[in-house]
C-alpha positions as CSV (number, residue, x, y, z in Angstrom):
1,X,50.0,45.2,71.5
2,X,48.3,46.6,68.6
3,X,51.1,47.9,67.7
4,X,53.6,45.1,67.8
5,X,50.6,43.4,65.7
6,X,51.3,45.8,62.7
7,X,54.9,46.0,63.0
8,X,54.9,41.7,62.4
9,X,56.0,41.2,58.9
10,X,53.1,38.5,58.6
11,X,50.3,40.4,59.3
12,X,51.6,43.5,57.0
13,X,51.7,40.6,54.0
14,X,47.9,40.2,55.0
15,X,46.9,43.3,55.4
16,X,48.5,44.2,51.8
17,X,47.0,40.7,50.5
18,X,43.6,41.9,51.5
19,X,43.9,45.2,50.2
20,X,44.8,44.4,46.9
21,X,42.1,41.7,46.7
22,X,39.9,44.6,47.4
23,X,40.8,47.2,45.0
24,X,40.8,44.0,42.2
25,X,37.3,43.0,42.9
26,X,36.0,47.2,42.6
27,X,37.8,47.5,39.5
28,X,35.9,44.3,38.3
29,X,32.7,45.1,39.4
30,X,33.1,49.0,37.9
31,X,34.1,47.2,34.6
32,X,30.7,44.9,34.6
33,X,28.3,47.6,35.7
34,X,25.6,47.4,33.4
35,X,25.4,51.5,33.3
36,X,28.6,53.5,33.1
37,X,29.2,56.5,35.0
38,X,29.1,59.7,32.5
39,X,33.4,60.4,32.3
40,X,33.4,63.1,34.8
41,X,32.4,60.9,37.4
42,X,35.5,59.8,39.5
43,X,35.6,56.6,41.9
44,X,37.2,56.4,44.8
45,X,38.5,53.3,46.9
46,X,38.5,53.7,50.5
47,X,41.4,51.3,50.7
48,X,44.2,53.0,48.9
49,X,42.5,56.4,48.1
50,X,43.0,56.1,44.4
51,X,41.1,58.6,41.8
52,X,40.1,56.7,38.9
53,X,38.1,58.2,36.1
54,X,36.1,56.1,33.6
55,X,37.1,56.1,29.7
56,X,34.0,57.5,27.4
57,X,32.4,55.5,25.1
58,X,34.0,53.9,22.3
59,X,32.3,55.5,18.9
60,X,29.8,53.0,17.3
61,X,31.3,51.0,14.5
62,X,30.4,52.3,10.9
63,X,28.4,50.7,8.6
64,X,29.8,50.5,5.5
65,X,27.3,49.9,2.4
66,X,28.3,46.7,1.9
67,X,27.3,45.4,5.2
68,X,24.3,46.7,5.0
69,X,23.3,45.1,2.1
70,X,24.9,41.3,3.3
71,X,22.7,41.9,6.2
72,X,19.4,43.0,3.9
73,X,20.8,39.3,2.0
74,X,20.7,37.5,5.3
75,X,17.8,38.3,6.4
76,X,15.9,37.6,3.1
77,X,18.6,35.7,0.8
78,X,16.0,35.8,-2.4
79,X,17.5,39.5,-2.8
80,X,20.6,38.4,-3.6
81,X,20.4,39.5,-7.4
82,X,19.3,42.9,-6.1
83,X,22.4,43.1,-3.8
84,X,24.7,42.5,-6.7
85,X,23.2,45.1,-9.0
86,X,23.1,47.8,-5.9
87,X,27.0,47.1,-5.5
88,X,27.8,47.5,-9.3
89,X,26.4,50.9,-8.8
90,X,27.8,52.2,-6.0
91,X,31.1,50.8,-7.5
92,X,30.3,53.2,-10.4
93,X,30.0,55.9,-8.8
94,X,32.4,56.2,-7.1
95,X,34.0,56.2,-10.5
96,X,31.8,58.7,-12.2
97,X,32.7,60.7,-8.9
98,X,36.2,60.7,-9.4
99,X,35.7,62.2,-13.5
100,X,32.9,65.0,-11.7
101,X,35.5,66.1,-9.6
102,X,38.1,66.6,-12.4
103,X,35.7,67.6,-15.0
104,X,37.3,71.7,-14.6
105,X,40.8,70.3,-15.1
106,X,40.3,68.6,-18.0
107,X,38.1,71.0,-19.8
108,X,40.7,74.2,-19.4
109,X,43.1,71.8,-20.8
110,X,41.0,70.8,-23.8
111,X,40.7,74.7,-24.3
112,X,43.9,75.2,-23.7
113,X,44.9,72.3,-26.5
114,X,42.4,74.1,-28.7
115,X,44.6,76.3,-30.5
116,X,47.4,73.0,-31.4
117,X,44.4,70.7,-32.2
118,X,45.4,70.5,-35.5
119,X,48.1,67.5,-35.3
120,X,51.2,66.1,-34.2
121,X,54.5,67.4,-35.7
122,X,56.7,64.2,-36.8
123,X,58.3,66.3,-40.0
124,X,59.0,69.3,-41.5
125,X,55.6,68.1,-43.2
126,X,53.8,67.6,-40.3
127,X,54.9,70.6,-38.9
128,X,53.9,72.9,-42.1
129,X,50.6,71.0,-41.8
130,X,50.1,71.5,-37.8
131,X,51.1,75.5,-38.3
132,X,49.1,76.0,-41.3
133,X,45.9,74.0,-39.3
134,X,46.0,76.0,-36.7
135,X,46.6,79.0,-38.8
136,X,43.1,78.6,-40.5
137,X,41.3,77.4,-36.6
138,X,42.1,80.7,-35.2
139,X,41.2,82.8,-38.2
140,X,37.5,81.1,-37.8
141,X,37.7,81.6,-34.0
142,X,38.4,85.6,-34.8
143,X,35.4,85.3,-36.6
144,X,33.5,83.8,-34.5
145,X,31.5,85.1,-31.2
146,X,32.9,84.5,-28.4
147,X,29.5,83.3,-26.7
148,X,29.6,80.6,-29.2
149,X,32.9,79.5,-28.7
150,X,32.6,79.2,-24.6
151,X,29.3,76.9,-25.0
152,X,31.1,74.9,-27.8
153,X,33.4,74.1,-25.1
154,X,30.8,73.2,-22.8
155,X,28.8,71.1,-25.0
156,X,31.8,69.4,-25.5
157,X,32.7,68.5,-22.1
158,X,28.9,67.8,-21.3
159,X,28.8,65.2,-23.8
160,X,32.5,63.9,-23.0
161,X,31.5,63.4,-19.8
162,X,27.9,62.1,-20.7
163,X,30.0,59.3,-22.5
164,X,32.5,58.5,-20.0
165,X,30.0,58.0,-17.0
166,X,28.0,55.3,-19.8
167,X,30.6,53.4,-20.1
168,X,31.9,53.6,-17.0
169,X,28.6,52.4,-15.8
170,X,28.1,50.0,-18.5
171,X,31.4,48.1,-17.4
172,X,31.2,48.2,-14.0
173,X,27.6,46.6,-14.8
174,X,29.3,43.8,-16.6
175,X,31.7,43.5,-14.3
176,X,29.6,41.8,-12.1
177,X,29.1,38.8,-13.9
178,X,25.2,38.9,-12.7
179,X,24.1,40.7,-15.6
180,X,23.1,39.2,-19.6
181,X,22.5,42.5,-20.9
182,X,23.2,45.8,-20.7
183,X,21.9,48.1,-23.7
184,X,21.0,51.6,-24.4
185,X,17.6,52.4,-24.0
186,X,16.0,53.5,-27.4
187,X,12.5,54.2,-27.9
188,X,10.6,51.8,-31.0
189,X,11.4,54.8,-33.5
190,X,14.9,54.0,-32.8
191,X,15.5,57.6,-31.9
192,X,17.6,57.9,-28.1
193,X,16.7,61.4,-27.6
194,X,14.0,63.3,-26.2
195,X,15.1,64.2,-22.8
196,X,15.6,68.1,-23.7
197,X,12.7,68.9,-26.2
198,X,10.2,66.6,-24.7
199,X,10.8,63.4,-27.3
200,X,10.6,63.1,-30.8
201,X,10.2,67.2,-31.2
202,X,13.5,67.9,-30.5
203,X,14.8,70.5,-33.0
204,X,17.9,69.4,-35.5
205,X,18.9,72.8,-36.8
206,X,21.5,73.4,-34.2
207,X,24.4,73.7,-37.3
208,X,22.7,76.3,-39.7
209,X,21.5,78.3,-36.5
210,X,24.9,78.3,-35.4
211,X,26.5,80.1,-38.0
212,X,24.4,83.3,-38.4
213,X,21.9,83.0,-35.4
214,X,22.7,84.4,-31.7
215,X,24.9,82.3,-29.1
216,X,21.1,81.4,-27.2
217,X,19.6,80.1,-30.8
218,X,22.7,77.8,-31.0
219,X,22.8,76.7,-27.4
220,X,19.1,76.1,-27.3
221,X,19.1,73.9,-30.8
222,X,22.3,72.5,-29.5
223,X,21.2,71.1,-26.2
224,X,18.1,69.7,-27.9
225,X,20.4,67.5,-30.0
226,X,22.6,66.3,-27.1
227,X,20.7,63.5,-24.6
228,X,22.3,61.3,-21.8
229,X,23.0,57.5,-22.6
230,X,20.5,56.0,-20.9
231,X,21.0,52.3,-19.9
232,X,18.8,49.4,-19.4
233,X,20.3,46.3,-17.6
234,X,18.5,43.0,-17.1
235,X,19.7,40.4,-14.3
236,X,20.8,36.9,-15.5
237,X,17.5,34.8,-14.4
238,X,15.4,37.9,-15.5
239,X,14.2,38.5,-12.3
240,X,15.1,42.2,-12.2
241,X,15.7,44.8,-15.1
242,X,17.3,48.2,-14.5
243,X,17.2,51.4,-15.8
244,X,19.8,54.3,-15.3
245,X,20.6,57.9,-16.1
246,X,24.0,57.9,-15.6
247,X,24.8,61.7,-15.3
248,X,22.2,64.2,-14.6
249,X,22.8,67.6,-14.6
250,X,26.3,66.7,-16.5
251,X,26.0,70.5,-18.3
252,X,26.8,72.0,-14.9
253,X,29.8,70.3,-14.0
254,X,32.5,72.7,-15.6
255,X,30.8,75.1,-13.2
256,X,31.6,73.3,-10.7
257,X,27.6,73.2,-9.8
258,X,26.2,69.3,-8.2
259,X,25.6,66.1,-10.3
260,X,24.3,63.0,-10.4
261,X,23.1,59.4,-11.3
262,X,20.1,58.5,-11.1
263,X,18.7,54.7,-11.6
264,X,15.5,52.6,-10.9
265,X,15.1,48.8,-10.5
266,X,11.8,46.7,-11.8
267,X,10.8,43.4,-10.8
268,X,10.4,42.2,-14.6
269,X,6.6,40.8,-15.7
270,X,7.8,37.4,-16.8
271,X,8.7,37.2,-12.8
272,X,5.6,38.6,-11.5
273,X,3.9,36.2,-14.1
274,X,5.9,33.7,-12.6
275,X,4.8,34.4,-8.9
276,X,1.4,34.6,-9.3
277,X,1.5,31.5,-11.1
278,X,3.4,29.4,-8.1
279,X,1.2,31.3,-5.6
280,X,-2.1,30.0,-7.8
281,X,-0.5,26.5,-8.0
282,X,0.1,26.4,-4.4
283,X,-3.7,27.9,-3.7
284,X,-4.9,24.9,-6.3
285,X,-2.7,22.3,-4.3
286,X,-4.1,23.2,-1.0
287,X,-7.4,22.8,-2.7
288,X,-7.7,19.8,-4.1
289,X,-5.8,18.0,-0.9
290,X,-8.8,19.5,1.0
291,X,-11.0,18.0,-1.3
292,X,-8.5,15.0,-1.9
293,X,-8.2,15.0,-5.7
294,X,-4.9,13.7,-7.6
295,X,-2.6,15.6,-8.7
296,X,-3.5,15.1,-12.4
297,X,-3.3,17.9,-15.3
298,X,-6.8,18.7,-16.0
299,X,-6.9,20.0,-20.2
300,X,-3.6,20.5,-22.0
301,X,-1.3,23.4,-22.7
302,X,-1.8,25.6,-25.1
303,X,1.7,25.9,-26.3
304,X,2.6,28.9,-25.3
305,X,5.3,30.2,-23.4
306,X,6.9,33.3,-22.0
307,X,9.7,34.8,-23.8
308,X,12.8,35.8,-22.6
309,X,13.7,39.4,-21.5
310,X,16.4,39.6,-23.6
311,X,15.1,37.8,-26.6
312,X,15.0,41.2,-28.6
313,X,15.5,44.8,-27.4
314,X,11.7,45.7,-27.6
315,X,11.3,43.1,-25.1
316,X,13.8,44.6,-22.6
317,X,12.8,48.0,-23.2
318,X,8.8,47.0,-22.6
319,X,9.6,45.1,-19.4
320,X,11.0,48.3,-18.2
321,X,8.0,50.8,-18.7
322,X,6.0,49.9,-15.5
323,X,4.7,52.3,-13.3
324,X,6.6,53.9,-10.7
325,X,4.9,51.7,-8.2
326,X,6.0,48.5,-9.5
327,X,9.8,50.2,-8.2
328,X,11.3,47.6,-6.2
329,X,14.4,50.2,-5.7
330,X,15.7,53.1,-6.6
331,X,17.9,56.1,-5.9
332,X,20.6,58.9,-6.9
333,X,24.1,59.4,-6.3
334,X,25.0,63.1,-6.0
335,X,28.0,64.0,-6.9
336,X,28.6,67.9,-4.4
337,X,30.8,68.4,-1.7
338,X,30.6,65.3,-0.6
339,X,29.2,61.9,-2.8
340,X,26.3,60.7,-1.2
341,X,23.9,57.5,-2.8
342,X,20.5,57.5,-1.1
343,X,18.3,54.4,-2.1
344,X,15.9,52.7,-0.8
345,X,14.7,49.0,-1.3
346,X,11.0,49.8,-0.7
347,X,11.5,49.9,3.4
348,X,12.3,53.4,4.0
349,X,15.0,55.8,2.8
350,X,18.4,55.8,3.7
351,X,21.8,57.5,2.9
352,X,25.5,56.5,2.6
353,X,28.8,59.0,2.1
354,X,31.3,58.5,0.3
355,X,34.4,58.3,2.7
356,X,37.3,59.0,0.7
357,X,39.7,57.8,3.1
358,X,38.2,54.1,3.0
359,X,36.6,54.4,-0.9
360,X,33.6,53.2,0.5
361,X,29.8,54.2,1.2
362,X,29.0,54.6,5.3
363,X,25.4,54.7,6.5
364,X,25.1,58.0,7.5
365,X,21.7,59.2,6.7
366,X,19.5,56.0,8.3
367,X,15.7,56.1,7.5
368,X,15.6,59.9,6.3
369,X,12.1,61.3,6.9
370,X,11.4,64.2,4.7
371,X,9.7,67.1,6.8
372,X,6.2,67.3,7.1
373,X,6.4,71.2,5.2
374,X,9.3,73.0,4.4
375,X,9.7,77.0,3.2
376,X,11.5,76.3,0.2
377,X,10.3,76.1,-3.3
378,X,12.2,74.8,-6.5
379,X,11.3,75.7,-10.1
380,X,12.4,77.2,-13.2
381,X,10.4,80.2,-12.6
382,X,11.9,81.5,-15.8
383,X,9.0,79.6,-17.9
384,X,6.2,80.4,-15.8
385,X,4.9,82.2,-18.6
386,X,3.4,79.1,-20.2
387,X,2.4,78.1,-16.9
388,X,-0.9,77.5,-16.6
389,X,-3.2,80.0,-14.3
390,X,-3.7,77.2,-11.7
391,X,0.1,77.1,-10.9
392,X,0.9,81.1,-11.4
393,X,-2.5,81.5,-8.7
394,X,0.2,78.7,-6.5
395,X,3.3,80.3,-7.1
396,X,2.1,84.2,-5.9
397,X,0.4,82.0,-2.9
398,X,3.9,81.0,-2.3
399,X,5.6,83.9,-3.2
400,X,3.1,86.8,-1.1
401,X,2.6,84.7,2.2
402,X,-1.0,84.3,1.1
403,X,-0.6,80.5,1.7
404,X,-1.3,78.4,4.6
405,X,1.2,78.9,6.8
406,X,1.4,82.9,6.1
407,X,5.3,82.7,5.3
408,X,6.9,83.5,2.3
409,X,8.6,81.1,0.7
410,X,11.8,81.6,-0.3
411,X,13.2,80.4,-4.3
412,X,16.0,77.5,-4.6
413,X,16.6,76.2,-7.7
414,X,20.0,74.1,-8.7
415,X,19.1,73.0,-12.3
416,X,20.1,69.8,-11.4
417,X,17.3,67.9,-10.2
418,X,19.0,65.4,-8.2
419,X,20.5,68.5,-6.5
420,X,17.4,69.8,-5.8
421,X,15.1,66.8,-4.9
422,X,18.4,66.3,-2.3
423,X,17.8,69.5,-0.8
424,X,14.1,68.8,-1.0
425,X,14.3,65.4,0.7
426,X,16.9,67.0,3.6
427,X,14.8,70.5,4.6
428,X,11.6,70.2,3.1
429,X,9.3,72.1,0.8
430,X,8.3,71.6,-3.0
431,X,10.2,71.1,-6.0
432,X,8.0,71.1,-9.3
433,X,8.5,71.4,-13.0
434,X,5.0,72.0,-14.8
435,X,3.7,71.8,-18.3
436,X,5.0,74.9,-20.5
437,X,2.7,75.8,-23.5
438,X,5.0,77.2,-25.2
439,X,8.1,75.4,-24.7
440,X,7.2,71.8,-23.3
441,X,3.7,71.5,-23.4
442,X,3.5,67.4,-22.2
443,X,6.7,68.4,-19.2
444,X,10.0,68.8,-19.3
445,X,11.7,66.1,-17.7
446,X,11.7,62.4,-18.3
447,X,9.1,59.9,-16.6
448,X,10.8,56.9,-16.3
449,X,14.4,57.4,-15.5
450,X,14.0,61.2,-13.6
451,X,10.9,62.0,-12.2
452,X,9.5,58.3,-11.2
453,X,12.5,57.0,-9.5
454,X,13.1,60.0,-7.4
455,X,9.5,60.3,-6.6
456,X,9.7,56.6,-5.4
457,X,12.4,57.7,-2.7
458,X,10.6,60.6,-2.1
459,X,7.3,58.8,-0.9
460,X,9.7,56.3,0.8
461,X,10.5,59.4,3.3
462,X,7.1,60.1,3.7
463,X,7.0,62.7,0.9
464,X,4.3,63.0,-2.0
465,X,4.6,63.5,-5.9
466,X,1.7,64.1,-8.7
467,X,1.8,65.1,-12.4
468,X,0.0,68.1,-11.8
469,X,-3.5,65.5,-12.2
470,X,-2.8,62.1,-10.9
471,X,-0.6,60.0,-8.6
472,X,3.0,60.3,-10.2
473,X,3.9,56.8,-9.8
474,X,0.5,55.6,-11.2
475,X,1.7,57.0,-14.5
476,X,2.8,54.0,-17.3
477,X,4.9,55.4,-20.0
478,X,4.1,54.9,-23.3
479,X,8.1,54.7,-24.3
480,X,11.7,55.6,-22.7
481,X,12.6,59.1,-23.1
482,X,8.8,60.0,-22.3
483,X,8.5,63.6,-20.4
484,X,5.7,64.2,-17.9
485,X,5.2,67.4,-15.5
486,X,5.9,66.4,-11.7
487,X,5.5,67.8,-8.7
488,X,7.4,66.5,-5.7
489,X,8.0,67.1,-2.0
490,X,6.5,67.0,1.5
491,X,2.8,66.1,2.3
492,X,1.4,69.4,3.5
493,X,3.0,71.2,0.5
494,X,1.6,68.9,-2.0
495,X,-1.6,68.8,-0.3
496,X,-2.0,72.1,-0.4
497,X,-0.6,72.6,-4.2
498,X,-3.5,70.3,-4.9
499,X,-6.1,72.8,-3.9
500,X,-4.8,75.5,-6.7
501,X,-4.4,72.8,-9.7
502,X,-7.1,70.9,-9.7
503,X,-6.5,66.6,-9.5
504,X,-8.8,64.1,-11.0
């Protein structure tokens, strides 16, 4: 009977009916499980004895810089100025990235070129002149050293580049449409130097030197003259004004050694006037409704009012020299192996690649945390001879072991100082760049558009920086290209820096 039962036609379509059903409702409830099975783990269905294996995980979707910010917008859509300025950057950079990366092709072809520099042949003229040019260049390279001639080259492609990345920067700045000016920062004595030979005592004898002095008396004189093009940049309802350096470390990039941009964003003063003028306003209002007087103007105006940002360029240049701590953002773009902006808006410190498939910035680095202590420190131990005793007694602690943690530290140091606060800000440890007696006795590197913005990303990652006396980004600067000392990196090493050089 039973099996005249599965030989009828009828109840072998039910059978398979029901089976199917079966194996289509496991395969829907192992597709809505709420917790997947790790993808060596294998399923089997009693009805048909079938093996399946679930898929692994899909990869997370990438965040791309530009979603990041529309999302920051969202959220709070009065930083909608800020997101338009944070794209012009990256926009640049990648730009600036692009002429890093091809700064050794096109400086062997300026020196090849160097030799046939003198013209054009379009006649016999031309040619007689071209010949007879080039004739008299390479008598004068003969009789020149060949030291001199290698850093000409240099300081030429330095300052090539120094000039492309300005204007590169510049436009992609204006290209926004979101911006009413964009100048070159200049300090009251109309002087845009003072990067190299800590302001306005930057030497001007690079030429004479040249001629008769050593290849080091010309290169030193030399990069005293040269400074970046440093940019300020002021939003159109002068809310925000921006400062930038747009190529740091640019001498290093026929070597082939990291780069990079550096920038910091203000909230200007006419806005913060403006705030806490709405915020008294609304404290008044709530006041007087409490005590229910009319909203009447008690005495008159005075007449005055607040200028313009832009009305003159000591105006934009003063709105920019605010402490550190008045950042509302900053970062760097380094320009290495791989391009990489890390900025942060005062909420933390994050981290974006360049992925060069796409052309665009991915989060890859979200909320970096700079390590509590690291084993690294970064100087140009090379002028600790006008160090003061403080920081040689800090620097043989670090050097001997005889140092809290009873390591030795080991010595990294770039030149670059984007490339080394990077390193810094990934593994840890101290960077610093003290006061030199005899070379740069009030610092080295520039307050305002170096050592303040980097600090500010720094602290962001739980880090610390000083000036060797105070708070780093307590400092004001007096003017643009003004140099401090600066010491920055993780809490326990600046902690214990501060008990060898003694802080007010």
């Amino acid at each position: 009977m039973t099996r005249h039962l599965s030989s009828d036609p009828r109840r072998r379509h039910d059978t398979d009916s029901t089976t199917t059903t079966t194996a289509t409702a496991a395969a829907a409830a192992s597709r809505t499980e709420t917790t997947d099975p790790p993808p060596s783990t294998s399923l089997h269905n009693d009805h048909n004895n079938i093996k399946r294996t679930t898929a692994p995980h899909k990869p997370p979707k990438r965040v791309t810089l530009r979603r990041y910010l529309h999302n920051i917008v969202k959220a709070d859509p009065s930083l909608r100025d800020l997101e338009s300025l944070s794209l012009s950057i990256q926009m640049a950079c990648k730009t600036i990235s692009n002429l890093v990366s091809r700064a050794g092709i096109n400086s062997s072809s300026a020196m090849g070129m160097g030799s046939t520099s003198g013209g054009v042949a379009s006649g016999n003229h031309s040619s007689f002149s071209s010949s007879s040019s080039s004739s008299r260049m390479e008598e004068e390279e003969e009789d020149r050293d060949v030291g001199l001639i290698q850093y000409d080259y240099r300081m030429n492609s330095m300052k090539r580049l120094d000039q492309l990345s300005t204007i590169v920067l510049r436009n992609a700045l204006r290209f926004t449409g979101k911006l009413q000016s964009v100048e070159k920062a200049k300090d009251d004595d109309g002087s845009s130097s003072g990067g190299g030979g800590g302001g306005s005592n930057s030497s001007s004898s690079g030429s004479s030197s040249r001629g008769s002095g050593g290849a080091s008396a010309g290169a030193a004189s030399s990069s005293m003259e040269h400074q970046p093009g440093v940019l300020i940049a002021s939003t159109l309802d002068s809310k925000y004004v921006a400062i930038f350096d747009p190529l740091d470390g640019s001498g290093n990039a026929d070597a082939a050694i990291c780069t990079g941009t550096v920038f910091g964003i203000f909230e200007t003063e006419e806005a913060q006037q403006q705030q806490q003028e709405q915020q008294q306003e609304q404290q008044q209002q709530q006041q007087e409704e409490k005590e229910g007087i009319d909203n009447v103007v008690l005495g008159g105006g005075d007449g005055t009012t607040i200028a313009s940002t832009t009305s003159s360029p000591n105006i934009l240049i003063n709105s920019v020299l605010q402490p550190g701590k008045k950042l509302v953002a900053a970062g760097y773009c380094l320009y290495s192996s791989s391009t990489i902006l890390v900025f942060t808006l005062g909420d933390g410190t994050h981290g974006f690649t360049l992925d060069p498939q796409i052309n665009e910035f991915v989060l890859t680095h979200p909320n970096i945390q700079i390590p509590p202590r690291g084993n690294v420190y970064s100087c140009n131990e090379a002028n600790s001879e006008g160090w003061s005793d403080d920081v040689k007694r800090y620097l043989h602690a670090l050097k001997s072991g005889e140092n809290e943690t009873r390591e030795r530290y080991a010595l990294r140091y770039v030149g670059s100082m984007v490339g080394d606060i990077h390193r810094t800000l990934m593994y840890g440890g101290i960077f610093f760049y003290p006061a030199d007696s005899k070379l740069y006795p009030r610092g080295h590197l520039q307050l305002l558009y170096k050592s303040a913005p980097l600090s500010f990303v720094i602290e962001q990652a739980g880090g610390k920086s000083t000036n060797g006396r105070e708070d780093l980004l307590g400092v004001t600067p007096s003017k643009v290209h003004e140099t401090s000392p600066c010491f920055i990196g993780s809490p326990e090493d600046i902690e214990e820096m501060k008990t060898f050089v003694m802080h007010a």
